[in-house]
C-alpha positions as CSV (number, residue, x, y, z in Angstrom):
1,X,121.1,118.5,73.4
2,X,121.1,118.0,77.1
3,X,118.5,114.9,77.9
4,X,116.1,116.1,80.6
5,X,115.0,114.6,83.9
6,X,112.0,114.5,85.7
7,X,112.5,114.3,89.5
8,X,108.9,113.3,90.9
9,X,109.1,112.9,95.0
10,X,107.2,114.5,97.9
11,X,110.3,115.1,99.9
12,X,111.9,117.8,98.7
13,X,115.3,117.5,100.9
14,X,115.4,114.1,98.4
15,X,114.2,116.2,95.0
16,X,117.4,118.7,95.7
17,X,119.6,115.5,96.5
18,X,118.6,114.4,93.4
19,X,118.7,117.4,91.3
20,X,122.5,118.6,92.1
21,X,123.2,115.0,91.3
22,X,122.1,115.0,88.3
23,X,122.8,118.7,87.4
24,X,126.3,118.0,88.2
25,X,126.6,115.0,85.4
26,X,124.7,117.4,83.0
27,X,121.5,116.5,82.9
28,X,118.4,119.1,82.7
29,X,116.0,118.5,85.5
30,X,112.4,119.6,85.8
31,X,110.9,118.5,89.3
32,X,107.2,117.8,91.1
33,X,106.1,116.7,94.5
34,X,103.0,114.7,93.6
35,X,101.8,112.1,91.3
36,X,98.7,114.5,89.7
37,X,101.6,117.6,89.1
38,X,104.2,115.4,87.7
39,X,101.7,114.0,85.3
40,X,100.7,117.5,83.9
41,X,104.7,118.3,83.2
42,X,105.4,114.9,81.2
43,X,102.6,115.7,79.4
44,X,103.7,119.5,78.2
45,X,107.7,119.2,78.9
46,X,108.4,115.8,77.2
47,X,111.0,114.4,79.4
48,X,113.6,111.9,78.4
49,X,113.4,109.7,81.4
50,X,111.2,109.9,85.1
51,X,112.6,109.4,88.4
52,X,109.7,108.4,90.4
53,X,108.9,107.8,93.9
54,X,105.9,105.6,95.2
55,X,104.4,106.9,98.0
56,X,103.1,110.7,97.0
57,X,99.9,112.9,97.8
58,X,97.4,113.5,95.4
59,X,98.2,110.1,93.4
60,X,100.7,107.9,94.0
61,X,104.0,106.8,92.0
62,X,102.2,103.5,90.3
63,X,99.0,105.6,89.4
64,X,101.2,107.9,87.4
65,X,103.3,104.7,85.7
66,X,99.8,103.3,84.6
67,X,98.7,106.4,82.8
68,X,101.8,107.1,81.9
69,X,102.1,103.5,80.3
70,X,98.6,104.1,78.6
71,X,100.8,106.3,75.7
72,X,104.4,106.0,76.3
73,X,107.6,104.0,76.4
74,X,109.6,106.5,78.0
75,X,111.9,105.5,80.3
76,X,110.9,104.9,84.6
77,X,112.9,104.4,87.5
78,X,111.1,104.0,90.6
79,X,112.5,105.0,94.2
80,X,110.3,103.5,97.2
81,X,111.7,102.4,100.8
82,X,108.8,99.6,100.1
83,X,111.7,96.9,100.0
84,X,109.3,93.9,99.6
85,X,109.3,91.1,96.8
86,X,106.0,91.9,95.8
87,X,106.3,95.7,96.0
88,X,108.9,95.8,93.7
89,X,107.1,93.5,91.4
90,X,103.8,95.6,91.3
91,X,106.2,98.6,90.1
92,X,107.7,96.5,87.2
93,X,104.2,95.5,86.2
94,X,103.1,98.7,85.7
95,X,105.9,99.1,83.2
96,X,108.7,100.7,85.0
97,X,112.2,100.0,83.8
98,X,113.9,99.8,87.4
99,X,113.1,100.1,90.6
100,X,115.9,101.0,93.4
101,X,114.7,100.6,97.2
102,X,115.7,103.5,99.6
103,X,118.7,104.3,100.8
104,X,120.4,104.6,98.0
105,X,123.6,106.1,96.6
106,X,122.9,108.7,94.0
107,X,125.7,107.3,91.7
108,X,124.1,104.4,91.7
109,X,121.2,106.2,90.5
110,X,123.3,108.2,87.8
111,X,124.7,105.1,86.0
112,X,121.1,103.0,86.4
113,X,120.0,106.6,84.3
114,X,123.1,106.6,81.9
115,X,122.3,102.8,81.2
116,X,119.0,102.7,80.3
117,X,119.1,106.3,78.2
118,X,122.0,104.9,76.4
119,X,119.9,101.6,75.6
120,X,116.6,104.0,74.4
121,X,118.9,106.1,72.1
122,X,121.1,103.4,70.5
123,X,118.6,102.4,68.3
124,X,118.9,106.4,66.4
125,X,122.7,105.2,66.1
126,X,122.6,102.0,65.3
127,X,122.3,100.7,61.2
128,X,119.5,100.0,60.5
129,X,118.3,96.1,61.3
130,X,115.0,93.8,61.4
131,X,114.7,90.6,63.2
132,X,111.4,88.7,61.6
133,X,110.5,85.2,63.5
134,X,106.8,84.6,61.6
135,X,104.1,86.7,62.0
136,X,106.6,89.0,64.6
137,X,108.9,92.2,63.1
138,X,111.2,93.5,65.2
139,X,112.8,96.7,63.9
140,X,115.4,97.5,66.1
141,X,116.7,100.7,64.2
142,X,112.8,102.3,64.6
143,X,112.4,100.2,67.9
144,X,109.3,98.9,66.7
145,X,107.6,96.4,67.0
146,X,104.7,94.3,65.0
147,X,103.1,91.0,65.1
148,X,100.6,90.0,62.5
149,X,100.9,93.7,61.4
150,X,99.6,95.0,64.8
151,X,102.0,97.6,66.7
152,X,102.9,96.5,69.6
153,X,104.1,98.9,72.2
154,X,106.8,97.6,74.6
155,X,109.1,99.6,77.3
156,X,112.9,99.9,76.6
157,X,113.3,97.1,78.9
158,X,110.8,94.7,77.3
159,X,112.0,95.3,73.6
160,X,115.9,94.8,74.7
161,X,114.6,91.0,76.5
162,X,112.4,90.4,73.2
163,X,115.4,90.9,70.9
164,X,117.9,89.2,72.8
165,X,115.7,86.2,73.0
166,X,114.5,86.5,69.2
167,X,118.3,86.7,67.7
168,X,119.0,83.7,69.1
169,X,116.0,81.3,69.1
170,X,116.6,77.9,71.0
171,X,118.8,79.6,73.2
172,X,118.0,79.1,76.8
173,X,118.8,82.2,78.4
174,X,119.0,82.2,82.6
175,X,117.7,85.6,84.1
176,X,121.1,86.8,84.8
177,X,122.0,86.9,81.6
178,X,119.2,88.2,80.2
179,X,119.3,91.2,82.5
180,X,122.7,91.6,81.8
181,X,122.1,92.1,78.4
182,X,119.5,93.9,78.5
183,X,120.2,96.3,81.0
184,X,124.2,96.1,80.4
185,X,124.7,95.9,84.1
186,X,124.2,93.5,86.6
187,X,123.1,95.7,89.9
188,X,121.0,93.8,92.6
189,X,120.9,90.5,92.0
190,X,117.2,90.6,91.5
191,X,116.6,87.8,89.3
192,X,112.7,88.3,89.3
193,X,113.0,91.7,87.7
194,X,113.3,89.4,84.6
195,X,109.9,87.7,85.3
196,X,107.8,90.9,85.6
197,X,108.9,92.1,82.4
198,X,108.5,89.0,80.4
199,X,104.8,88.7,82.0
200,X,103.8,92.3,80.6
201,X,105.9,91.4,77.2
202,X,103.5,88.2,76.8
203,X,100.0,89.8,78.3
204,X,101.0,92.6,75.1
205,X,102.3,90.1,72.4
206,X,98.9,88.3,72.5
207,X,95.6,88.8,70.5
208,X,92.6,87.4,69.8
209,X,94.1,86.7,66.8
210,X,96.2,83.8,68.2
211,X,98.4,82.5,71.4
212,X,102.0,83.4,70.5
213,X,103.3,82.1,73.2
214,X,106.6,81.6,71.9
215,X,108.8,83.0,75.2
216,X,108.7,79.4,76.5
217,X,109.5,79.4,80.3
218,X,112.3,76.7,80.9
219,X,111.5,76.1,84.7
220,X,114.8,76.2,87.5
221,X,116.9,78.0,84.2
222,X,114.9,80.6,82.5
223,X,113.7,81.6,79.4
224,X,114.2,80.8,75.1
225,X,112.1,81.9,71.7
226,X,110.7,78.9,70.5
227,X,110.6,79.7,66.5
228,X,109.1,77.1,65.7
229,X,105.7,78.6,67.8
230,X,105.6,81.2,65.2
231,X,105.3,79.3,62.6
């Protein structure tokens, strides 16, 4: 079955870029020109992954990622000709899985969309396995997650980080790395991608029940699982 597309931008010129693109590498597209529309077909056409741009009538590109986020792990790329540090950061806080600044070349776009598909489907390929540090469970062949027996829901992008880390506690990973494995491509060079996903993976792995604050920052390198925190 042909994954499907949604194609979310107010210029339409860009949407039919965007759509022969991706028709011609044999994706299904479905298409809207503002935030409140594009919500309505998520919700009754169940895409596989959302091309999303920022600036839109009606509500804007983060508005939709925060509801969207509310529910789902689905996978979001944002466009935006916002180019700033902190604009991109805002996006990957909201939970989106990548975020490519205008101009841009749609093949770029259609291997970032082939990468991060292929890392949300691997886990119905992959034999079945469970990484267990303490009180966290992370099934990789359900792509679940629990800690202290509460689900926790992460993006694609979160859980691939969280397992690297956890397979290999002690390891200091630098943020190169770690987006590399994640993501299985290196693209920009934007190290701080790295730090906007771990922020939301920490802010959803706590609880009231306890601190596990076992992503330990290791400051001018970047980032290990300290098993002993879990403990």
């Amino acid at each position: 079955m042909r994954e499907k597309i949604l194609i979310v931008d107010d210029e339409k010129k860009m949407v039919k870029i965007l759509k022969a693109a991706l028709d011609n590498e044999g994706y299904d597209t479905v298409e809207a020109y503002d935030g409140e529309a594009a919500l309505e077909i998520w919700r009754r056409q169940n895409p596989d992954l959302v091309v999303l741009d920022v600036m839109m009538p009606r509500m804007d590109g983060f508005e939709f990622c925060r509801r969207v986020r509310e529910t789902s792990d689905i996978p979001i790329i944002i466009l935006s000709a916002k180019t700033e540090e902190l604009d991109k950061l805002d996006g990957l806080g909201l939970g989106a899985d990548d975020y490519i600044t205008k101009p841009f070349s749609p093949r770029e776009l259609v291997a970032r969309i082939r990468a991060l598909l292929r890392r949300f489907e691997a886990r119905k390929d992959s034999p079945e396995q469970v990484v267990a540090q303490g009180p966290l469970v992370i099934d990789i062949d359900k792509h679940k997650v629990e800690i202290d027996g509460r689900v926790v829901a992460l993006t694609p992008t979160e859980f691939s980080l969280l397992r690297v880390l956890a397979s290999q506690p002690e390891r200091v990973f630098s943020r190169r790395e770690l987006i590399e494995a994640a993501q299985g491509e290196f693209f920009d060079g934007y190290d701080r991608t790295v730090d906007a996903h771990i922020g939301n993976m920490r802010k959803k792995l706590a609880s009231d029940a306890g601190d596990w604050s076992f992503i330990e920052t290791v400051y001018g390198v970047g980032y290990r699982f300290n098993a002993e925190k879990t403990v």
